[in-house]
One Martini backbone bead per residue (centre of mass of N, CA, C, O) as a GRO file, in nm:
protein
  108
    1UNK     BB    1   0.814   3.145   0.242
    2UNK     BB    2   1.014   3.128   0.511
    3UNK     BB    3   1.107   3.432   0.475
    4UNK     BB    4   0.863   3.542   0.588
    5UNK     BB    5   0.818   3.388   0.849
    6UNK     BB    6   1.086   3.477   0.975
    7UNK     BB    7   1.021   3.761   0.961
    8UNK     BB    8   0.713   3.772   1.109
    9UNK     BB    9   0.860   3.666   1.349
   10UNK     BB   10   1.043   3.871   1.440
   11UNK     BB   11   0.832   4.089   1.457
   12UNK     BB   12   0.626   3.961   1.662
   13UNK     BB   13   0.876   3.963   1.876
   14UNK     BB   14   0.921   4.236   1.917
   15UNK     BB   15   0.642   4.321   1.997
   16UNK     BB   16   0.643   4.135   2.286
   17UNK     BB   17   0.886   4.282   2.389
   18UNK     BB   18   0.784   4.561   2.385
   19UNK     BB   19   0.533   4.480   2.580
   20UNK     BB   20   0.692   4.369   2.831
   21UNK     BB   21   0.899   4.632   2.866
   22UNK     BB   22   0.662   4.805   2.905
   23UNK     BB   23   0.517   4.944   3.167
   24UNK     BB   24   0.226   4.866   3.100
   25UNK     BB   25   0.314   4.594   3.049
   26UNK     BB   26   0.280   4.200   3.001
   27UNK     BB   27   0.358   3.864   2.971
   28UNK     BB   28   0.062   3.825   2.861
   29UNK     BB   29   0.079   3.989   2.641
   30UNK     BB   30   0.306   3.908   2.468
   31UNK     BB   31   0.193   3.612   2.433
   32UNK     BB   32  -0.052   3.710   2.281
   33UNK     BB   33   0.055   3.879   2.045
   34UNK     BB   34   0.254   3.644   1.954
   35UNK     BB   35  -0.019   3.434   1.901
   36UNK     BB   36  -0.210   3.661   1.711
   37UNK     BB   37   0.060   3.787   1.538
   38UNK     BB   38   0.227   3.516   1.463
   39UNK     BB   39   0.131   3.242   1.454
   40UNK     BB   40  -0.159   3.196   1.346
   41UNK     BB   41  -0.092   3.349   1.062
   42UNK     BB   42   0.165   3.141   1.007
   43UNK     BB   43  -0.018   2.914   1.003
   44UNK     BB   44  -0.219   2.974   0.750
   45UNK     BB   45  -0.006   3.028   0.552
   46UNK     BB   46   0.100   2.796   0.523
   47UNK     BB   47  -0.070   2.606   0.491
   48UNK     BB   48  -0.169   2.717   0.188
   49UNK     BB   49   0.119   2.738   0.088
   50UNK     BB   50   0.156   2.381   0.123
   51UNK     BB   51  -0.060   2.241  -0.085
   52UNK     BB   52   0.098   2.163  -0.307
   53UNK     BB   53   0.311   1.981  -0.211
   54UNK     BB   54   0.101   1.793  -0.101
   55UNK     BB   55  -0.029   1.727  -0.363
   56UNK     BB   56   0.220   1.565  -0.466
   57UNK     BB   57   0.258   1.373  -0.248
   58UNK     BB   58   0.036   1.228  -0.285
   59UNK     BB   59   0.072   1.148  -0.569
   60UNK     BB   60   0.346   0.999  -0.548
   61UNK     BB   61   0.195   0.806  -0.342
   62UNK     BB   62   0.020   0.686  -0.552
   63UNK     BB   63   0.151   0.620  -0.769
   64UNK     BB   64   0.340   0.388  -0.626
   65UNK     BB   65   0.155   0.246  -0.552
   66UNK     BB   66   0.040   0.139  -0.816
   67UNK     BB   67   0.327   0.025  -0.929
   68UNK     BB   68   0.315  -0.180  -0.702
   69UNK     BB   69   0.051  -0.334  -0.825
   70UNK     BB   70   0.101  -0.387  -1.096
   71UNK     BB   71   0.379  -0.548  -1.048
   72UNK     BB   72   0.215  -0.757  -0.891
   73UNK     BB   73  -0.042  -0.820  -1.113
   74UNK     BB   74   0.213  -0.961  -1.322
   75UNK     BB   75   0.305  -1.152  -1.177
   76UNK     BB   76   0.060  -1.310  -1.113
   77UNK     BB   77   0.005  -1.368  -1.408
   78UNK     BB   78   0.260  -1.534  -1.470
   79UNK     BB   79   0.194  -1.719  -1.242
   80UNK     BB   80  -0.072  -1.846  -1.391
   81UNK     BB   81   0.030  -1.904  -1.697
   82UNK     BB   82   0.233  -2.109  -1.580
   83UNK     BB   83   0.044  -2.330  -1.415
   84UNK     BB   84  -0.163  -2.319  -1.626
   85UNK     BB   85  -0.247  -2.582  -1.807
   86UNK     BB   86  -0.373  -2.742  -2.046
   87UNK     BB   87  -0.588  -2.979  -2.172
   88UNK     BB   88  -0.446  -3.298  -2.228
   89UNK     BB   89  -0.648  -3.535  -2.288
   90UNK     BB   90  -0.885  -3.499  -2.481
   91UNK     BB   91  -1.142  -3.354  -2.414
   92UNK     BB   92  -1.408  -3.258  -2.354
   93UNK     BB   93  -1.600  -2.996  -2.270
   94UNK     BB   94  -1.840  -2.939  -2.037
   95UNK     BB   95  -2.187  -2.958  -2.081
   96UNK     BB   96  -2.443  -2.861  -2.021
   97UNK     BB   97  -2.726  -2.991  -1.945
   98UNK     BB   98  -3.003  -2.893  -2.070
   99UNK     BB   99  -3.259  -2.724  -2.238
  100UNK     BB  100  -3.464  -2.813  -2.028
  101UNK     BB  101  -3.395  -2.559  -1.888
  102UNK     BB  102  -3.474  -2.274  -1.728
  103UNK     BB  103  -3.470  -1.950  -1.681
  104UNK     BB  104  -3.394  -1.731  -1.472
  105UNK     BB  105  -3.605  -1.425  -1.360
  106UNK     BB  106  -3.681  -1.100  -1.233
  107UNK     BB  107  -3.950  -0.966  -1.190
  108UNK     BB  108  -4.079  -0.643  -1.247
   0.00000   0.00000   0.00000
């Protein structure tokens, strides 16, 4: 891809440089033909041409992150069931208030 960009740079440069000296022409079309004939086109062709590259770097940052949530994730899992210990007093554990309340739900 580099060496597209490259070659097609120097072409568009022999290109405005001979726009600049020959007699006809002049300083502002050499730099309009270097810029409408050189860097824009480079420009898009780039563009599209690192799309992928862009896409794996997305993915392997994303990535990194997952790997990086999951390892804290696991961490905090280990330290809740380390510090949490089971009702160790023998009680029975608290039972709903009683069968008298009625469910609420919401009218369809």
């Amino acid at each position: 891809m580099y060496l597209i960009v490259i070659a097609w740079t120097y072409v568009t440069l022999m290109m405005a440089v001979a726009e600049a000296t020959s007699p006809n022409g002049t300083v502002l079309g050499a730099v309009i033909t270097f810029a409408l004939y050189g860097m824009l086109p480079m420009g898009i062709l780039v563009y599209i041409l690192g799309t992928p590259s862009r896409k794996r770097a997305i993915k392997a940052r994303e990535a990194a992150e997952q790997a990086a949530y999951d390892a804290e994730q696991a961490a905090a899992a280990t330290t809740a069931t380390a510090s949490a210990a089971p009702d160790a007093g023998g009680e029975a554990p608290a039972s709903a208030e009683g069968s008298t309340v009625a469910a609420v739900r919401k009218e369809p």
